[in-house]
SELUM-502890 format. One record per residue (C-alpha): x, y, z. Coordinates in pm, 1 decimal. Layout:
% residues N
ATOM          u          v          w
ATOM          X          Y          Z
...
***
This chain:
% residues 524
ATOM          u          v          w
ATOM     4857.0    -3107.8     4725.2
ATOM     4555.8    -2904.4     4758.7
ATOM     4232.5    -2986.7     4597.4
ATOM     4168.0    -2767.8     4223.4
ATOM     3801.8    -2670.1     4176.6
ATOM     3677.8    -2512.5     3861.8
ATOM     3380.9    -2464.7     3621.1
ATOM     3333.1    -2588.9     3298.6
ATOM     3180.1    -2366.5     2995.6
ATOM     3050.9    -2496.3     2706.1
ATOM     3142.1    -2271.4     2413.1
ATOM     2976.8    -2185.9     2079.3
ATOM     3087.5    -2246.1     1719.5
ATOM     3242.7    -1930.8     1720.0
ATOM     3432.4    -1924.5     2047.2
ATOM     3230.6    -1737.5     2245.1
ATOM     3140.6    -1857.6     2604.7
ATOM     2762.3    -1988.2     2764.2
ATOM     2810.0    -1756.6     3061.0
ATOM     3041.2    -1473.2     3138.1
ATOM     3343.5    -1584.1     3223.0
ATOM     3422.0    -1355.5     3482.3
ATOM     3179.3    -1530.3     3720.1
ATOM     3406.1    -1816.2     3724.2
ATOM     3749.7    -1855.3     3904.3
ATOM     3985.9    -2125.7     3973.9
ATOM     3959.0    -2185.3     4313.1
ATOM     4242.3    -2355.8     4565.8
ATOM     4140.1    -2410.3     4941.4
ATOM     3824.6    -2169.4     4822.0
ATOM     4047.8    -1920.1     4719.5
ATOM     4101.4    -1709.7     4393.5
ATOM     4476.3    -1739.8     4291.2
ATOM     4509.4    -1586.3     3940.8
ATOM     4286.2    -1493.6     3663.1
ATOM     4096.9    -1673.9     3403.1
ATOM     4282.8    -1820.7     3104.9
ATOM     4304.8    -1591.5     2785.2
ATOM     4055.3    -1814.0     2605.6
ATOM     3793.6    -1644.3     2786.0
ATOM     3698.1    -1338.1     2693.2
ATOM     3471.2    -1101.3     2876.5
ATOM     3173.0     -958.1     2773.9
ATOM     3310.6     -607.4     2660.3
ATOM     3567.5     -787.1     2542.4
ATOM     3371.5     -998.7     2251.3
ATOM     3406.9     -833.5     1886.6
ATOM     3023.2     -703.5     1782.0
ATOM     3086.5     -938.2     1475.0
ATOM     3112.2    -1254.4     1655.9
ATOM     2846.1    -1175.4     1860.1
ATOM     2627.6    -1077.9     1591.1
ATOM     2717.4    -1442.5     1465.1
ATOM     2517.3    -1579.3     1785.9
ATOM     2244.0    -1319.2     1793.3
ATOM     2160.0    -1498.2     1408.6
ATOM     2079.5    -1822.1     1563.5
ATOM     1796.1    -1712.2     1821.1
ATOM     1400.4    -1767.2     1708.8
ATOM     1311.3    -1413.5     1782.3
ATOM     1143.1    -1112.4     1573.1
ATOM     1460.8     -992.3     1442.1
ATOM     1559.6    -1331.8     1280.0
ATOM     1236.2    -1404.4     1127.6
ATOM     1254.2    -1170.4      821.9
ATOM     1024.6     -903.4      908.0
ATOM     1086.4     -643.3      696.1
ATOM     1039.9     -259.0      801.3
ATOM      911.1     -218.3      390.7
ATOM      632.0     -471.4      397.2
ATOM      418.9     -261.5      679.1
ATOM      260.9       92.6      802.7
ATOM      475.2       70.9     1129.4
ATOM      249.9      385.1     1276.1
ATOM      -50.8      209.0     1138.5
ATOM       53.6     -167.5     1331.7
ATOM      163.7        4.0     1641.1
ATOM     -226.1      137.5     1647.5
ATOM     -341.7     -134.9     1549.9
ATOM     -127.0     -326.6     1844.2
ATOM     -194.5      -97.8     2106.8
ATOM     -601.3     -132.1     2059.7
ATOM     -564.0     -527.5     2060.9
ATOM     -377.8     -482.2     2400.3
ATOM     -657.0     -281.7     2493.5
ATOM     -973.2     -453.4     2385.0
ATOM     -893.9     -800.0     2236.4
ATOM     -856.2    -1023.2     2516.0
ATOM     -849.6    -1369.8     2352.2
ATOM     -541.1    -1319.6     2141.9
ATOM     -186.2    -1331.1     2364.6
ATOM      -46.8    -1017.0     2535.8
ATOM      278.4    -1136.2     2582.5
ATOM      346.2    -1239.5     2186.8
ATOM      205.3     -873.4     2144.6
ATOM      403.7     -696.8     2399.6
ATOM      729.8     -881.7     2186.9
ATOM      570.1     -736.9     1835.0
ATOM      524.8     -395.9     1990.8
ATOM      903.1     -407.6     2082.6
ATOM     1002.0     -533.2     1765.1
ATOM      800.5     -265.0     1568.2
ATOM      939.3       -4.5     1838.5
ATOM     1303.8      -63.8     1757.8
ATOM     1198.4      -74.0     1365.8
ATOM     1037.9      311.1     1462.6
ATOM     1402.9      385.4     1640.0
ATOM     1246.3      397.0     1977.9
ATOM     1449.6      142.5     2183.7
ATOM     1402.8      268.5     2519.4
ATOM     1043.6      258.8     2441.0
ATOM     1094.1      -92.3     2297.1
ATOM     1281.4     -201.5     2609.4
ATOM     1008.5     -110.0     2835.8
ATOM      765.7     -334.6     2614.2
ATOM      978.8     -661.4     2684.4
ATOM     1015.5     -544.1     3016.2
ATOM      623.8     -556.1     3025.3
ATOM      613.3     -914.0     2853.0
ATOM      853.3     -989.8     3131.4
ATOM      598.7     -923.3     3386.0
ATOM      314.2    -1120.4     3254.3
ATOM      528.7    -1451.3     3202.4
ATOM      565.7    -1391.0     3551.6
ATOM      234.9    -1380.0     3625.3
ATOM       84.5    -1561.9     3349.0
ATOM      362.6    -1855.9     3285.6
ATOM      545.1    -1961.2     3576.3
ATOM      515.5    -2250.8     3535.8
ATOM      674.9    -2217.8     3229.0
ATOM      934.5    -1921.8     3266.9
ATOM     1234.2    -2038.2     3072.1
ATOM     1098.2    -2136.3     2777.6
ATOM      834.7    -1883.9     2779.6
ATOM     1081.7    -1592.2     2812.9
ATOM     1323.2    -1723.1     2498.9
ATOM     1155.1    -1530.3     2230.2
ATOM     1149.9    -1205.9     2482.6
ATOM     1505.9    -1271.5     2604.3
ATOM     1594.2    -1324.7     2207.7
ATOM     1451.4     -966.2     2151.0
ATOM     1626.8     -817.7     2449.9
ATOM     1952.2     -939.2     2318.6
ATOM     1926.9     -799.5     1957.2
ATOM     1823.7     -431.2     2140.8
ATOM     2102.4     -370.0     2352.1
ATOM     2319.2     -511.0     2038.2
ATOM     2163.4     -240.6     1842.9
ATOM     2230.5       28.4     2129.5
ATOM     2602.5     -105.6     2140.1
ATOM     2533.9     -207.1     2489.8
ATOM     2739.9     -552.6     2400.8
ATOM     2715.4     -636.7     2805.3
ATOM     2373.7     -628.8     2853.0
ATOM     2328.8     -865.2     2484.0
ATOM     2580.7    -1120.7     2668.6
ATOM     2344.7    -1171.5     2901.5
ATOM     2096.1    -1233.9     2688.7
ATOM     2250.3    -1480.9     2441.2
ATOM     2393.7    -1661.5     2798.9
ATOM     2024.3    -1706.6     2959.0
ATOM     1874.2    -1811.5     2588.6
ATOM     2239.2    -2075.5     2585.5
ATOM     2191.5    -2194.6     2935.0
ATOM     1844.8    -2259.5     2893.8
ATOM     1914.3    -2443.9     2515.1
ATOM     2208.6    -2668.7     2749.4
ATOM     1957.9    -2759.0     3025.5
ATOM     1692.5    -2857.4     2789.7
ATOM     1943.4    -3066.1     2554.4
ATOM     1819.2    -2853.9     2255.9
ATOM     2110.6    -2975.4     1997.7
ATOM     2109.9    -2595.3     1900.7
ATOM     2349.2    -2367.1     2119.0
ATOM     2072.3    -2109.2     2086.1
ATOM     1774.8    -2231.6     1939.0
ATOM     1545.5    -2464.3     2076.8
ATOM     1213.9    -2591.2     1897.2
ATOM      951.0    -2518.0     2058.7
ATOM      556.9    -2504.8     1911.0
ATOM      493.3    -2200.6     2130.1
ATOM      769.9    -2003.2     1988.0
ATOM      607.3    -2147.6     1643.4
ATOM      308.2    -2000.9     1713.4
ATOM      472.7    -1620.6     1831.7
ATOM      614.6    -1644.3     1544.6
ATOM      282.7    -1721.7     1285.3
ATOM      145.3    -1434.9     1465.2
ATOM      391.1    -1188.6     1418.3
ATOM      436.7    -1309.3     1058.3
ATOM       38.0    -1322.8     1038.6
ATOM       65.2     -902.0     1131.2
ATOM      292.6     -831.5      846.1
ATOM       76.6     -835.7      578.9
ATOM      -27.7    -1081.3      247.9
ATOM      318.4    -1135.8      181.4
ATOM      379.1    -1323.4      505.2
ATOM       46.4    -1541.9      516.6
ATOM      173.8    -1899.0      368.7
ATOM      473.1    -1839.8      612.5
ATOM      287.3    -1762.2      910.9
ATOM       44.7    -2067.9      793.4
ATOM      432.4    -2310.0      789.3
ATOM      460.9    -2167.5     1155.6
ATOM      124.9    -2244.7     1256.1
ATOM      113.3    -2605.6     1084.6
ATOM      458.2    -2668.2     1281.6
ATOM      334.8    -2593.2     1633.7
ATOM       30.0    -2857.5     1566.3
ATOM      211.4    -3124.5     1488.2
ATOM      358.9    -3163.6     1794.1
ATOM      -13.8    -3048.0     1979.0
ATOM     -281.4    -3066.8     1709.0
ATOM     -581.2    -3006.2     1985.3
ATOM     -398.5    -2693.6     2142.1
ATOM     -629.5    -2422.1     2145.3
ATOM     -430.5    -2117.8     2038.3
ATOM     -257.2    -2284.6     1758.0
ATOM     -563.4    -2387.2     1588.6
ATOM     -709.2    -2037.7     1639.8
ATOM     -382.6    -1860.7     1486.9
ATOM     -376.3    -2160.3     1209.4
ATOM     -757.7    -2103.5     1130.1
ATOM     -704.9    -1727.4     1060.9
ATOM     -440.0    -1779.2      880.5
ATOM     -605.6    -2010.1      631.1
ATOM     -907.7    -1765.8      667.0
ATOM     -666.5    -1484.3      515.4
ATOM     -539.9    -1718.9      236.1
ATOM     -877.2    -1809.4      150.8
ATOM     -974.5    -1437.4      136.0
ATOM     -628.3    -1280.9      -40.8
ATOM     -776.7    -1248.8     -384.0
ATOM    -1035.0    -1013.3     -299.2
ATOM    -1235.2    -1056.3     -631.1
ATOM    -1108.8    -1461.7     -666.8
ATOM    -1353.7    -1722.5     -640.9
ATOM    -1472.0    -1800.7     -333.2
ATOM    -1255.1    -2067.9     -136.8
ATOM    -1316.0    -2263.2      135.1
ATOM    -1026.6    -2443.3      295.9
ATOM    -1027.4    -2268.6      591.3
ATOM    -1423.6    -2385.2      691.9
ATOM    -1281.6    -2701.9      881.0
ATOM    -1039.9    -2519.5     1047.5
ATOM    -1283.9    -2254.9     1168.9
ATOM    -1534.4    -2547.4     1276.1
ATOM    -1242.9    -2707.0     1515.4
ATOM    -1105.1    -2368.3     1654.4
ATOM    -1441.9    -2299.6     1732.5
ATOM    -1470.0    -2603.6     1887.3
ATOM    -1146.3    -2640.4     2086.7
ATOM    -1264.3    -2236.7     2241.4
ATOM    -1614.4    -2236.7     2272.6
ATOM    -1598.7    -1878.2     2469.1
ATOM    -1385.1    -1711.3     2202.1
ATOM    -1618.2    -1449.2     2033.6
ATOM    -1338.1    -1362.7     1776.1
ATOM    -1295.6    -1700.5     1625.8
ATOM    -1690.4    -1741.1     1560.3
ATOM    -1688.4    -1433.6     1363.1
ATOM    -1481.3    -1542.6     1133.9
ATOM    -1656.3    -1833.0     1093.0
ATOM    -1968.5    -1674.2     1054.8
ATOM    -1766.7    -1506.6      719.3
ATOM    -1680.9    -1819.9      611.0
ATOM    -1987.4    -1943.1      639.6
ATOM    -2174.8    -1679.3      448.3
ATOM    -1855.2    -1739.5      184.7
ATOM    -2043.9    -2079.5      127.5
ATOM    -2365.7    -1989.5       96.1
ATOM    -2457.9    -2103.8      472.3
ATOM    -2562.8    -1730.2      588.4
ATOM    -2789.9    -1891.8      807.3
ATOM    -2607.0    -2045.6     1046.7
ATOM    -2360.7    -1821.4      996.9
ATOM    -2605.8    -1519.7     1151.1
ATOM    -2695.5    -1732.6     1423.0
ATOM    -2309.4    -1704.3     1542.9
ATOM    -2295.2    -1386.5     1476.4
ATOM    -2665.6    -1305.7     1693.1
ATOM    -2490.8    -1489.7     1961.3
ATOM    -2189.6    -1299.9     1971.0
ATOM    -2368.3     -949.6     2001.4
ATOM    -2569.7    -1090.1     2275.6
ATOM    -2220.7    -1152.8     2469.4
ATOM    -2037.8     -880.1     2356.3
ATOM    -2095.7     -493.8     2428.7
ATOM    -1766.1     -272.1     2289.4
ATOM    -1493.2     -544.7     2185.5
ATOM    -1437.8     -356.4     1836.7
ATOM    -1217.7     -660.2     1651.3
ATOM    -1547.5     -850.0     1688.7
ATOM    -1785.0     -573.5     1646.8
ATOM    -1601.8     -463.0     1276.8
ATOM    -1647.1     -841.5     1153.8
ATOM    -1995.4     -848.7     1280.1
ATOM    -2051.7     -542.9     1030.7
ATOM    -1898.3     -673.9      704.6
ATOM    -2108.1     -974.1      776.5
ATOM    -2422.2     -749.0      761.3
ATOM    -2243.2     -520.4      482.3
ATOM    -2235.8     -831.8      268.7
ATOM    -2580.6     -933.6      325.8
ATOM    -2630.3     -622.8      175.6
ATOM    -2787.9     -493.1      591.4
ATOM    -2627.1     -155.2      534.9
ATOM    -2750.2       83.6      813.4
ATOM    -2711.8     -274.9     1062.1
ATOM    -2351.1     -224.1      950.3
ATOM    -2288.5      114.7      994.5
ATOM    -2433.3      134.0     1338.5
ATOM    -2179.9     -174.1     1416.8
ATOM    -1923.9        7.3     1315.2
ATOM    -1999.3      324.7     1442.9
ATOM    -2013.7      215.3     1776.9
ATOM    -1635.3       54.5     1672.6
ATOM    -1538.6      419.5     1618.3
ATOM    -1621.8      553.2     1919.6
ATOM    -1356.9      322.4     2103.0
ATOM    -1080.3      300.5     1855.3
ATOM    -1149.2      593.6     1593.9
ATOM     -821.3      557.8     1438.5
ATOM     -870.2      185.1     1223.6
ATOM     -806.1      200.3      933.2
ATOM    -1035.6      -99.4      877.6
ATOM    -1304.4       44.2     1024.6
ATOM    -1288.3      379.4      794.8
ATOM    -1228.2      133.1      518.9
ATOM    -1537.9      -59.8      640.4
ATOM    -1796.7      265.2      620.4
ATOM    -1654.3      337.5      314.0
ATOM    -1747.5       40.8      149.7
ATOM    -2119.4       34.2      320.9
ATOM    -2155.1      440.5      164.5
ATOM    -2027.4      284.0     -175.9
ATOM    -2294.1       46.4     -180.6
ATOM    -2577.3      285.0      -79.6
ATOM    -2480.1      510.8     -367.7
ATOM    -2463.4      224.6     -624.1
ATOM    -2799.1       87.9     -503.5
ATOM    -2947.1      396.8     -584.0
ATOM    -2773.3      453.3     -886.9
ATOM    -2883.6      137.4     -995.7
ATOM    -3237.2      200.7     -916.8
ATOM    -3239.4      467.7    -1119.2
ATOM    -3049.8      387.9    -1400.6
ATOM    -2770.6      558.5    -1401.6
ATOM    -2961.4      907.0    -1371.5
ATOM    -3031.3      996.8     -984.1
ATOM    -3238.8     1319.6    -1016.0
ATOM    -3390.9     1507.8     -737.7
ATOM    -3359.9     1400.3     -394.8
ATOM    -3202.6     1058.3     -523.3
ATOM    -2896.2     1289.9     -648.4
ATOM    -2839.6     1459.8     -371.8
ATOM    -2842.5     1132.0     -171.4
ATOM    -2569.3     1002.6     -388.6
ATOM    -2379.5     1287.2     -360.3
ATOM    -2407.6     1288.3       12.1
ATOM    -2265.9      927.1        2.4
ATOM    -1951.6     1011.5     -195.4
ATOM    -1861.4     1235.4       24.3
ATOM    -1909.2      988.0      289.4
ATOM    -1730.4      737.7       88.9
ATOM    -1440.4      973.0       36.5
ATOM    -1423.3     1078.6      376.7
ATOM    -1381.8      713.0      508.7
ATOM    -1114.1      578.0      256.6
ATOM     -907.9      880.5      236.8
ATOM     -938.5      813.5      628.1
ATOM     -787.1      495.1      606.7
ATOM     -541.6      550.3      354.6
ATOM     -423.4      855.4      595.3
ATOM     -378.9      578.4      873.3
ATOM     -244.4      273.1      682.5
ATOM        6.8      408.9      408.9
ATOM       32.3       37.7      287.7
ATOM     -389.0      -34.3      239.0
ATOM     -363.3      -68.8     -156.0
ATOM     -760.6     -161.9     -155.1
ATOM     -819.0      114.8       27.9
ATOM     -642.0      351.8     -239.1
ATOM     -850.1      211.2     -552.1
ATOM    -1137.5      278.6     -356.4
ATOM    -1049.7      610.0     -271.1
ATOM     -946.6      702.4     -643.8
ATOM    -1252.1      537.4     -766.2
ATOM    -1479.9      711.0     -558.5
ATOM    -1330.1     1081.7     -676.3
ATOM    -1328.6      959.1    -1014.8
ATOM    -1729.4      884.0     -923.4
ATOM    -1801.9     1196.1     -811.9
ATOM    -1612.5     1398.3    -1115.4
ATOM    -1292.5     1523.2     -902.6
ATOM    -1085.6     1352.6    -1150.0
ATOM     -769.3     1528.5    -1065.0
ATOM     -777.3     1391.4     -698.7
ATOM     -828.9     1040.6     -863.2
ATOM     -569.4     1059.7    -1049.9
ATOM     -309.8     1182.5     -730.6
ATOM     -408.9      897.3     -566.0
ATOM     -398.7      620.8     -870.8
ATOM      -19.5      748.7     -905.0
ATOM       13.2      724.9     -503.3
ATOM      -90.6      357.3     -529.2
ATOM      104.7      282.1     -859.2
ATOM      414.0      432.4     -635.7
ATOM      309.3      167.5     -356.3
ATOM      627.2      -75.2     -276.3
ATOM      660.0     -417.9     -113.3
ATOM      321.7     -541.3     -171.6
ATOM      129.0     -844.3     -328.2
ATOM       88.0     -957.3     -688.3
ATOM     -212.8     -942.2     -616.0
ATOM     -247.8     -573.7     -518.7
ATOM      -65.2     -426.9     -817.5
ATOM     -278.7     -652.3    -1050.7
ATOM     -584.6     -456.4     -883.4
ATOM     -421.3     -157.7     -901.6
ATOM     -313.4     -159.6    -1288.4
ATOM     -646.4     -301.6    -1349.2
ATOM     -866.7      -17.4    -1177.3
ATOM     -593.6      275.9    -1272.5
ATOM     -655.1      131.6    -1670.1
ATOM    -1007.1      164.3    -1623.3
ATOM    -1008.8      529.5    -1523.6
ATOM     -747.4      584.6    -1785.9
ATOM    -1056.1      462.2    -2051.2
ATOM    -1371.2      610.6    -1911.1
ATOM    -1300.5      858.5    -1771.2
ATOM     -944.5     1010.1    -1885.4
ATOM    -1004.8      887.8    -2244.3
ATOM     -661.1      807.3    -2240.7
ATOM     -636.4      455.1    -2405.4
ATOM     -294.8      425.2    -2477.3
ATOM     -258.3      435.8    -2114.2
ATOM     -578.2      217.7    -2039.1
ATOM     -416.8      -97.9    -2280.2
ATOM      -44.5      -42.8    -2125.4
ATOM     -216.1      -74.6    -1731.9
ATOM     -440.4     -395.0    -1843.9
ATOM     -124.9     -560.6    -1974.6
ATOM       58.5     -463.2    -1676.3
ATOM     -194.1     -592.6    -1461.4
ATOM     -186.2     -917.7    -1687.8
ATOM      174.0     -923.1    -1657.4
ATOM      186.4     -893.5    -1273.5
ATOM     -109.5    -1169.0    -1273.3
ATOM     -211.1    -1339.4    -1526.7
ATOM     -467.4    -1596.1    -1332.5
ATOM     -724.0    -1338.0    -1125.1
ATOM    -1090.0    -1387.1    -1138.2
ATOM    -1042.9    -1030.3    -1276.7
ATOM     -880.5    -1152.3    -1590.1
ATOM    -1206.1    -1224.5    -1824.7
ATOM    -1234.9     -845.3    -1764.5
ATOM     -939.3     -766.8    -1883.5
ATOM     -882.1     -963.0    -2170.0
ATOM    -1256.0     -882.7    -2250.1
ATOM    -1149.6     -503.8    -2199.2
ATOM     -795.0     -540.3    -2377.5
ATOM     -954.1     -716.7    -2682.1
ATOM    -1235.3     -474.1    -2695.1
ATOM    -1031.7     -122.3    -2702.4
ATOM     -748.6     -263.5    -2942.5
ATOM     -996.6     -405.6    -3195.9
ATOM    -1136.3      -90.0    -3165.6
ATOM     -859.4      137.1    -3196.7
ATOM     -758.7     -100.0    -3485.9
ATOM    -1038.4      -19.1    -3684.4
ATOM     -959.1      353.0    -3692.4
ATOM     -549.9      259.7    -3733.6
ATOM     -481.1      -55.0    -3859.7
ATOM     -114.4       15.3    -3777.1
ATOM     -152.0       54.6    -3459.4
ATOM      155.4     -124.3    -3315.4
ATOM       14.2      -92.3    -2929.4
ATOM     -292.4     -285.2    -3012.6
ATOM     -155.5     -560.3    -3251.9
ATOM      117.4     -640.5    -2976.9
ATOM     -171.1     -604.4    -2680.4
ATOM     -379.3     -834.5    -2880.0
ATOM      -57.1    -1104.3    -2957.3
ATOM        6.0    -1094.5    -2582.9
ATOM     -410.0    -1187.6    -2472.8
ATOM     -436.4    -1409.8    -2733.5
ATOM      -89.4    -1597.0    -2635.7
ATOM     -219.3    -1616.7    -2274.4
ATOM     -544.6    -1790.4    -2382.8
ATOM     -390.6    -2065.1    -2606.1
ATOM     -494.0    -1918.3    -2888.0
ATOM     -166.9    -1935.5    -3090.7
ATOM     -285.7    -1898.6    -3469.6
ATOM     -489.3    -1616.2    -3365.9
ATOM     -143.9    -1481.2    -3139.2
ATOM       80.8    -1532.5    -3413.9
ATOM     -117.5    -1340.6    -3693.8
ATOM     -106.1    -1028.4    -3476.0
ATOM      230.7    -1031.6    -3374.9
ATOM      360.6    -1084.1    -3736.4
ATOM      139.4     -804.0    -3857.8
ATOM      359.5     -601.8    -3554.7
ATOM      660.7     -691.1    -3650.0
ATOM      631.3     -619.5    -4006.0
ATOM      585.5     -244.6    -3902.3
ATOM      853.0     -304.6    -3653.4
ATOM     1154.7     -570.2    -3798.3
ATOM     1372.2     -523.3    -3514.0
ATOM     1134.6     -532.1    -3225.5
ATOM     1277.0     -792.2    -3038.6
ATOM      951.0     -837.9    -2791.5
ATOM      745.9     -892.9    -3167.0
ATOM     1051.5    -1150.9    -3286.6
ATOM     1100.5    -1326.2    -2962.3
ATOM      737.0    -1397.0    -2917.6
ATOM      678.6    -1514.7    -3330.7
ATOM      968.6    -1753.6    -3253.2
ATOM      812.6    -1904.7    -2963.8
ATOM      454.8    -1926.6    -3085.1
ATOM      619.7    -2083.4    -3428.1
ATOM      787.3    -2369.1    -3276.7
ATOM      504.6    -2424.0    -3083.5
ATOM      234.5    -2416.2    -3359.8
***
């Protein structure tokens, strides 16, 4: 009888096939003498929902939850593209994978094809060594793109070299294998998304390092990330959990300008400015036009108060990547404080040449933030400042278009909209004389956060304006609920209580007033 030959295929949960099945055959005496069983389906053949059931399981931008919402896609593309261009410590081929991934989110998958096609080429060159396992992540990508473009083929082939890769490596995932250099792709791409992503991206950083806790890159990508935590509440106290961090990334890449500036922040966080200018000397002696180094250079100076050292930093950022919106933002802050140490100078009432000076450096102001909220439609700092800044130089009208802009803002931090109330109730009371609409934004911003380094201001304000406004009206429902609510949130439940029953005997059937009385009762 003659000798059968034949291939085995592993299959999925759901049925589908490792590898094409058309590239096998049941051979007799080397020949082919019928066709596959029906079990095996081709390609073109699988349903788009049972393949979409495998594309689910591969560690890839599309699986990691990176919403469209959360980001400026024109503004991270830029921001991308420059880092390709000028920032040479940070890896091309994770960013060649983002830049797809952010391509397809912009509906440009040719263009995002051609971007894995270029992170094909440098794990070629680059890794290898490492192909396989380097390429997972890219192939991943490549997969969910042609899926996308219906091209159902070309994802088979995909989901068969990330499968045959999983089977050769043992990975007890059919299309996942765990791997602390996909862990770190991934911390980076989650690290580019925004605030929202940072104790995420710091879970994908932490996971790489436990499996290599000396490796380089992962303590570079971990020690930003910790950096960014550290720094998320712009007006928090000052925290310092990412200075050890810093101190080993430094340490592990001695060479890596961009690391040492941010701990040359960190260490002017902590009251070391010292040592922290020393890093920072060192890196401008190394460095000529690398403008992700150059920009933290300046808000080192800007925050030593060095303003025109700053500014010419950042101007010569400008010149090779005019479109950052941190660097706009940046120049807007250094005008800002120019004006107000003038204003201070002067109490309050620049005359002569010191007037026009701080009119000259509103404008300047204005033109830089209302530059960077033109290229980063998500920059919700970069909005109060903007508003602010009209508000400071009497085009009230234009501060008020952009307060509503940023109250419009969706899919960003806590933290932001607590800034956001809190600066848009400001305007609302010195400048609008609106303060009905001043107490509603503090509560809202107390609402949103209650725990800010921002909140003694607010209470302070909220208490302030209601007593106020009680003294002229002491009916004023607004106020006796605003001042229930602070003086619930401080403990102070007598105090709470009083306020809210005075409320809710103008109001019986408030059920805020009744709900609140019932809770602060029980508690008393």
């Amino acid at each position: 009888m003659p000798s059968v030959r034949h291939t085995r295929y592993r299959r999925s949960p759901s049925g589908v096939t490792d590898a094409c099945p058309c590239h096998f055959a049941f051979l007799i005496s080397g020949s082919e003498v019928f066709p596959p069983p029906r079990s095996y389906l081709c390609a073109t053949e699988i349903p788009k929902d049972s393949l979409k059931t495998i594309l689910l399981e591969l560690e890839c931008h599309f699986t990691w939850n990176l919403l469209k919402e959360d980001i400026d896609l024109f503004d991270v593309e830029d921001t991308i593209g420059q880092q390709l261009e000028f920032l040479t410590t940070k890896s091309r081929l994770a960013l060649y994978n983002l830049l797809a991934y952010v391509k397809h989110l912009k509906g440009q998958n040719k263009d995002a094809l051609e971007c894995l096609k270029q992170a094909e080429e440098i794990i070629q060159r680059e890794h290898s060594d490492e192909e396989e396992v380097r390429s997972l992540v890219t192939w991943g990508n490549y997969a969910w793109v042609y899926y996308h473009i219906d091209q159902l083929e070309e994802t088979q082939k995909y989901v068969d070299k990330v499968g045959n890769v999983c089977k050769k490596l043992s990975s007890p995932s059919n299309y996942k294998l765990e791997r602390p250099e996909i862990d770190c792709e991934k911390g980076w791409a989650l690290l580019k998304f925004g605030g929202k992503y940072y104790q995420k991206a710091k879970a994908a950083f932490e996971k790489a390092l436990e499996v290599e806790p000396d490796n380089p890159e992962f303590n570079i990508g971990y020690a930003i990330t910790v950096y960014r935590l550290d720094d998320s509440d712009r007006e928090g106290s000052v925290k310092s959990f990412s200075l050890g961090p810093l101190r080993k990334a430094v340490t592990l890449n001695p060479d890596n300008s961009y690391i040492k500036v941010f701990l040359a922040l960190k260490l002017q966080d902590v009251h070391a400015e010292a040592e922290g200018e020393k890093y920072i000397e060192e890196i401008l002696d190394q460095i000529s036009s690398q403008p992700y180094v150059l920009r933290y250079a300046a808000k080192f100076y800007r925050r030593k108060n060095s303003w025109d050292k700053a500014l010419e930093l950042l101007k010569k950022a400008l010149e090779v990547t005019p479109t950052s919106s941190f660097l706009h933002h940046q120049m807007g802050l250094c005008y800002r404080a120019q004006m107000i140490q003038i204003k201070k100078a002067t109490r309050n009432r620049p005359k002569g040449k010191d007037k026009l000076k701080v009119d000259e450096l509103i404008t300047f102001a204005i033109f830089h933030f209302k530059a960077a909220v033109e290229r980063d439609s998500m920059f919700a700092f970069a909005y109060t400042d903007l508003a602010n800044m009209y508000a400071e130089g009497g085009q009230y009208s234009n501060a008020e278009d952009i307060f509503r802009k940023a109250l419009r803002l969706e899919n960003i931090t806590d933290d932001h909209k607590h800034q956001i109330h809190y600066h848009y109730g400001r305007f609302q009371e010195f400048h609008h004389k609106s303060e009905n609409t001043a107490i509603y934004h503090y509560l809202e911003a107390l609402k949103v956060k209650d725990r800010s380094s921002l909140r003694s201001k607010l209470t302070s304000a909220l208490k302030k304006l209601a007593t106020k406004r009680l003294c002229h009206n002491p009916f004023d429902l607004q106020s006796l609920s605003a001042l229930g609510f602070v003086y619930k949130l401080e403990g102070e439940k007598r105090q709470a209580a009083e306020y809210y029953e005075r409320a809710q005997k103008i109001d019986p059937e408030n059920a805020e007033f009744l709900s609140a009385l019932c809770e602060l009762r029980l508690s008393i």
